[in-house]
C-alpha positions as CSV (number, residue, x, y, z in Angstrom):
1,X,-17.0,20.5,13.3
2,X,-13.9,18.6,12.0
3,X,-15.5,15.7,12.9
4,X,-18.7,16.2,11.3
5,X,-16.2,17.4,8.0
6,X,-14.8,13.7,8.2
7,X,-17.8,11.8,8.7
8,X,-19.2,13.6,5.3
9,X,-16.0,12.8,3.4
10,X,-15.9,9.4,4.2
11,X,-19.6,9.1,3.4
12,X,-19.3,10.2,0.1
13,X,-16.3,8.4,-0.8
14,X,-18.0,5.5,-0.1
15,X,-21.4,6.5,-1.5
16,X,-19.3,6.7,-4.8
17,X,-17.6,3.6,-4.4
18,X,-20.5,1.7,-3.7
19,X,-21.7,3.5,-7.2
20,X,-18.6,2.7,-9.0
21,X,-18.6,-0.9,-7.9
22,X,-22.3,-1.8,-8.3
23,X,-21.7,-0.3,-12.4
24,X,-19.1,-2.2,-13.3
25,X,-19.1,-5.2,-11.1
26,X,-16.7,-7.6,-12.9
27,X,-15.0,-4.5,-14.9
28,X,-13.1,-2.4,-12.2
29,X,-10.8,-3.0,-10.0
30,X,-10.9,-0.9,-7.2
31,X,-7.7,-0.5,-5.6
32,X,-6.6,1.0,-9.0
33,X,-8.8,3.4,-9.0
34,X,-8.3,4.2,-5.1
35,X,-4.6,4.5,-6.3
36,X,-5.2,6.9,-9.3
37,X,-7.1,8.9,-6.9
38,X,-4.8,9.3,-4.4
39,X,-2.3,9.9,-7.1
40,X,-4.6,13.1,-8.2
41,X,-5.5,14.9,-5.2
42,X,-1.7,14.7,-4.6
43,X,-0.7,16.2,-7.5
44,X,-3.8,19.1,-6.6
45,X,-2.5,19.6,-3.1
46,X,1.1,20.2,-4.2
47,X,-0.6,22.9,-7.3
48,X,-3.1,24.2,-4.6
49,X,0.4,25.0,-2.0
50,X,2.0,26.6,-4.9
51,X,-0.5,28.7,-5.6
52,X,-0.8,29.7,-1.3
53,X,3.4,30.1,-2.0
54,X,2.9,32.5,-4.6
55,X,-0.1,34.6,-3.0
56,X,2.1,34.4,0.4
57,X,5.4,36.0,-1.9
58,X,2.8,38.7,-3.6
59,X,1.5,39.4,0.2
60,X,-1.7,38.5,-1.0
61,X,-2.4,37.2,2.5
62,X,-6.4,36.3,2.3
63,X,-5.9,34.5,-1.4
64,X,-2.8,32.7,0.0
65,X,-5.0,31.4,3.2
66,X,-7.5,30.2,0.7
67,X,-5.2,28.0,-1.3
68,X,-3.7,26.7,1.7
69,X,-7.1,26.0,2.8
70,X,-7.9,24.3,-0.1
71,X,-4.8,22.4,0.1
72,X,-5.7,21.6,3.6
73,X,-8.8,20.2,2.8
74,X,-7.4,17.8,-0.2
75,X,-4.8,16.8,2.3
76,X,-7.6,15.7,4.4
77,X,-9.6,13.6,1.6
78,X,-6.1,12.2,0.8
79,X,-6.3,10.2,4.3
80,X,-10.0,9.4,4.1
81,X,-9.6,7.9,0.8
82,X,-6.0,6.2,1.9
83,X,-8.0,4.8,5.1
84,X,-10.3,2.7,3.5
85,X,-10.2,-0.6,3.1
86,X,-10.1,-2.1,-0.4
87,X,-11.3,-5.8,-0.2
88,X,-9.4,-8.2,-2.4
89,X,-10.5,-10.4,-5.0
90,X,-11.2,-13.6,-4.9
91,X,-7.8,-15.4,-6.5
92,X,-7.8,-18.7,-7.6
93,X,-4.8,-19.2,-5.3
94,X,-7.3,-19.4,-2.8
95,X,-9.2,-22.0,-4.5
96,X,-6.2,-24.1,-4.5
97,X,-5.0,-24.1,-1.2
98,X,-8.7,-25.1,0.0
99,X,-9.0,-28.2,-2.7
100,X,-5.7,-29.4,-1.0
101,X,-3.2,-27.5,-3.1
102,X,0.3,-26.1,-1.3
103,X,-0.2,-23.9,1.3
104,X,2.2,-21.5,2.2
105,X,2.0,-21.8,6.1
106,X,5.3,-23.0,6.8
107,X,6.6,-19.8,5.0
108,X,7.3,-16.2,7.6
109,X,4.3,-13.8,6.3
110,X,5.8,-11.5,4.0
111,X,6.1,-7.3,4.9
112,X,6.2,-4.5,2.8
C-alpha cells in the first residue's frame, strides 16, 4: 500500500510539473519553484507536529494521531518532490566550451 501511496505522489507531482512547465515555457524556472515547495510543506509539517504536540499534551490521543499522520504524509511528499530531478538550462557557458571556448577539464569537479 505504501508503495502504491508513492507511485501516486510522484505521479502527480509530475503531472503538475509537466503542467507548470508546458504554461510558461520560457517564464519559470523550475528548481525555484521545486525549492519554494519544499520550503512550504516544511514549514506545514513542523505546524501539522505542533498541532499532534499539543493534542498529545491535552490527551487528545485520536486528534494527536491525525496530525501526526498528516505530518507523516507531508514528510513523505517532502522526499518525492526532493527526489526529482530538475533538468538544467541550457547556459551559454555551454555554447562556449563547444565553439572552442575554455573548458574547465583540467580543474577537480567541484562538491557541495
Amino acid at each position: 500500500m505504501a508503495q502504491l501511496h508513492d507511485l501516486r505522489l510522484r505521479l502527480l507531482v509530475q503531472q503538475e510539473s509537466e503542467h507548470i512547465s508546458n504554461s510558461q515555457p520560457s517564464d519559470l524556472d523550475l528548481s525555484i519553484v521545486q525549492a519554494r515547495c519544499l520550503c512550504w510543506l516544511t514549514l506545514l509539517a513542523e505546524a501539522h507536529e505542533d498541532q499532534a504536540n499539543d493534542a498529545e499534551g491535552r490527551a487528545d490521543t485520536e486528534q494527536a494521531m491525525g496530525w501526526f499522520a498528516d505530518s507523516m504524509r507531508l514528510r513523505d511528499v517532502i522526499q518525492v518532490v526532493t527526489s526529482i530531478e530538475i533538468p538544467l538550462p541550457e547556459s551559454s557557458d555551454v555554447d562556449n566550451i563547444e565553439g572552442g571556448g575554455e573548458s574547465f577539464q583540467d580543474e577537480p569537479p567541484m562538491t557541495a
